[in-house]
matplotlib code that plots the C-alpha trace (Angstrom):
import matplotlib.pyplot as plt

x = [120.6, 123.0, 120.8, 118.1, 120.4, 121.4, 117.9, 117.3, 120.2, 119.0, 115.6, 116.8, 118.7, 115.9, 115.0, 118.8, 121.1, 124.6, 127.8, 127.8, 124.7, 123.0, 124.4, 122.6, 119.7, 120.1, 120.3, 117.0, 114.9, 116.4, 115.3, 112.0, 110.5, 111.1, 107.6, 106.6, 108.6, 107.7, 104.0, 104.6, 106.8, 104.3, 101.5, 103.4, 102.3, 105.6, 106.0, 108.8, 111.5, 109.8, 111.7, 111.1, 112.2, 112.1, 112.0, 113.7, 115.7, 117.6, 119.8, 118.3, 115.9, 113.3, 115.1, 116.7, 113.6, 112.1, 115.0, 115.2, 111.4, 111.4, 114.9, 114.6, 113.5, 115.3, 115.6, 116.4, 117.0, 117.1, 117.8, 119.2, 121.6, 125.1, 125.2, 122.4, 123.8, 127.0, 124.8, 122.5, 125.5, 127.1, 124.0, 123.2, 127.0, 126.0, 123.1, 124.9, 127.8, 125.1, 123.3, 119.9, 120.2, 121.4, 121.4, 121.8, 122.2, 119.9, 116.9, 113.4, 112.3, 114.6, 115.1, 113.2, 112.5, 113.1, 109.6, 107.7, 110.3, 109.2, 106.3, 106.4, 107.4, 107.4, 107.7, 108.1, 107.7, 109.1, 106.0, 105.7, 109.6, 108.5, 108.5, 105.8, 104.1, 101.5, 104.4, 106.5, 103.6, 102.9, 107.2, 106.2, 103.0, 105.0, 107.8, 105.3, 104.2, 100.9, 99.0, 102.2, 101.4, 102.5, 102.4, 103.0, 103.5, 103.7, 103.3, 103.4, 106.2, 105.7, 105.1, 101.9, 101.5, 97.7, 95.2, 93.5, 97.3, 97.6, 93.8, 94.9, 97.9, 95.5, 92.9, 95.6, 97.8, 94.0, 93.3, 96.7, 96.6, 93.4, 94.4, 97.4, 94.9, 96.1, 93.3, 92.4, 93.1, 92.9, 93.6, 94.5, 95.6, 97.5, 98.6, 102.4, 104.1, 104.5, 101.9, 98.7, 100.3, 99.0, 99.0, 97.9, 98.1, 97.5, 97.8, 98.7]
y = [52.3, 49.6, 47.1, 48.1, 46.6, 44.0, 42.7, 43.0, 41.3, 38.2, 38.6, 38.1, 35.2, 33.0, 32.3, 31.8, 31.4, 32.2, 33.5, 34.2, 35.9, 32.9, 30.7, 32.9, 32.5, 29.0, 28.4, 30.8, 28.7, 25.3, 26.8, 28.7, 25.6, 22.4, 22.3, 22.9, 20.2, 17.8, 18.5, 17.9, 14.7, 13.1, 13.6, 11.6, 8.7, 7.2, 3.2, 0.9, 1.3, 4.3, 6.3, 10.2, 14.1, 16.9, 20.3, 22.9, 20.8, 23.8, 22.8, 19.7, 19.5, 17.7, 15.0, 14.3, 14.1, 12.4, 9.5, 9.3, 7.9, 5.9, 4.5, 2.4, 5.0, 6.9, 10.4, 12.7, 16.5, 19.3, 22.9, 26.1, 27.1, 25.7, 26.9, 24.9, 21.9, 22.3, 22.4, 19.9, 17.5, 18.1, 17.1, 14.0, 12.7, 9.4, 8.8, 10.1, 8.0, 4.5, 6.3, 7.1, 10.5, 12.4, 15.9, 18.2, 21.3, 22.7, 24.9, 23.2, 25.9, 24.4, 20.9, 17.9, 15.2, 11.7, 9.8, 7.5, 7.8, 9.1, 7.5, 10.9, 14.3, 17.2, 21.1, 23.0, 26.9, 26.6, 26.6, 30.4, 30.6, 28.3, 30.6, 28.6, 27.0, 25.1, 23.6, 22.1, 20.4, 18.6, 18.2, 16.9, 14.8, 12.9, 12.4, 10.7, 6.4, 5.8, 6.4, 8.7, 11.1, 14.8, 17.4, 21.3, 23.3, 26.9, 29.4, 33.0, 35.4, 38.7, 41.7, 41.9, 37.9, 36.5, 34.3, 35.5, 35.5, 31.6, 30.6, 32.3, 30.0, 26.9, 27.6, 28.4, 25.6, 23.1, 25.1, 24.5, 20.6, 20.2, 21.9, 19.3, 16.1, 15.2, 14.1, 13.0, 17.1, 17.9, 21.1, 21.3, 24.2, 24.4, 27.1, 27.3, 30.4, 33.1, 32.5, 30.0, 27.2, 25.5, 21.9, 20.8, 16.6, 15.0, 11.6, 11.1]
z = [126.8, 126.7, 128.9, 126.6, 123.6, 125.4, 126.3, 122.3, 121.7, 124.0, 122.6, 119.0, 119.9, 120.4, 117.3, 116.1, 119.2, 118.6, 120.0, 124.0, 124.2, 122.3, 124.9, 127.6, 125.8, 125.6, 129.1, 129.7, 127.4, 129.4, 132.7, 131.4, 128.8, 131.4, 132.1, 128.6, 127.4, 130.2, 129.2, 125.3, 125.8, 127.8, 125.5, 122.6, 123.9, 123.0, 123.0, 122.7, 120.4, 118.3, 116.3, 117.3, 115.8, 117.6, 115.9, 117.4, 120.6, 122.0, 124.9, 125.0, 127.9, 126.2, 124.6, 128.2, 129.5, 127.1, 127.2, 130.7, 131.0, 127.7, 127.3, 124.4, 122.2, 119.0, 119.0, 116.0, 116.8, 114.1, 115.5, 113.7, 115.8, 116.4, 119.4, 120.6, 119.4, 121.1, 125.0, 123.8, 122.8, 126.3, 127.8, 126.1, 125.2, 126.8, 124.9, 121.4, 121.9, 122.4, 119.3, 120.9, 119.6, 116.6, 116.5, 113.5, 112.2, 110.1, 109.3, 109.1, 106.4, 104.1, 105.2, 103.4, 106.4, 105.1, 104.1, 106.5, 109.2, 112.4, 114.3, 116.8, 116.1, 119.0, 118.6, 121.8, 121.2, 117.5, 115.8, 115.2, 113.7, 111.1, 108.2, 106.2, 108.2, 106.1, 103.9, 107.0, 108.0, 105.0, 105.0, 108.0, 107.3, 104.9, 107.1, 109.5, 109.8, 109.1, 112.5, 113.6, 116.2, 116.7, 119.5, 119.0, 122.3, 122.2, 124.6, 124.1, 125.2, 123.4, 125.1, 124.1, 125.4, 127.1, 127.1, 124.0, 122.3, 123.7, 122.3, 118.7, 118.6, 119.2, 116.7, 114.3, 114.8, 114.7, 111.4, 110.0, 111.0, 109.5, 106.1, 106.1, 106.2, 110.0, 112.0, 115.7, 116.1, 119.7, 121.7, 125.3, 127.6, 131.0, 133.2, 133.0, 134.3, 133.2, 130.7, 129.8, 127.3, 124.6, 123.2, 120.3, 119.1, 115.7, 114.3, 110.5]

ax = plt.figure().add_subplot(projection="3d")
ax.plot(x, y, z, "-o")
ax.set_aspect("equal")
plt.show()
């Protein structure tokens, strides 16, 4: 009984990390989503000096990854959870304190993103937390330059999580794009364990 609880306490956490067992979480989705983030950074097609937001940073991984091949690059980071800011800041204190990166606090439901701001903007396994997800991406539409490019990862972890689950996310996440005037919509898949991933790209 009480690993039962615990494993639902972990599994809770992902989509607000907090407290110790937050932080356990934290460091999961920092082992389990490297190659997922690796595979969604390099598909941004990032170029010099861009200005970038990532949606949902966790600990960090991605925008560490992201820095370390393209260094002259800005990096914005919204995340819910407090906790996830604190390991993320740890990771990137060099690149805070030379003010590549600015994290925040904050919830992406509620958040309005500053206007024609960001010429990239990653999700990485967020996308399915976003409670309405039809008005963040038009939040996020207008928070995009003209010809601004965005990349939503997900890869399913339910239970119930396959192929057929992974190919739902990517028709969805195309229909959803569509229905918020991106275009250039593309859809890729890869096999990442423990589960096939997905990738979808826009341009504004």
């Amino acid at each position: 009984m009480e690993e039962t609880i615990l494993f639902e306490s972990i599994k809770d956490n992902f989509k607000e990390p907090h407290g110790i067992i937050g932080k356990i979480a934290g460091k999961i989705m920092d082992m389990e989503n490297r190659e997922l983030n690796e595979w969604a950074v390099n598909l941004l097609n990032i170029k010099p000096g861009e200005r970038i937001l990532e949606i949902g940073y966790g600990p960090g991984y991605g925008i560490a990854y992201l820095l370390n091949h393209h260094e002259e690059a800005v990096v914005d980071g919204i995340d819910v959870s407090e906790d996830m800011k604190e390991l993320a800041s740890k990771k990137l204190k060099d690149e805070i304190a030379e003010q590549k990166v600015n994290l925040i606090v904050g919830d992406i439901n509620q958040r309005r993103l500053p206007s024609n701001r960001y010429n990239k903007i990653l999700s990485v396994n967020n996308y399915t937390l976003w409670d309405k997800q039809l008005d963040i991406l038009n939040n996020i539409y207008r928070a995009m330059v003209k010809e601004g490019r965005i990349v939503i990862t997900m890869q399913p972890r339910q239970e119930d999580a396959d192929r057929g689950r992974t190919k739902e996310f990517g028709e969805q996440i195309q229909r959803d794009l569509q229905s918020c005037s991106f275009r250039q919509i593309e859809c890729s898949y890869k096999e990442i364990a423990p589960e096939l991933a997905v990738t979808v790209t826009a341009v504004k």
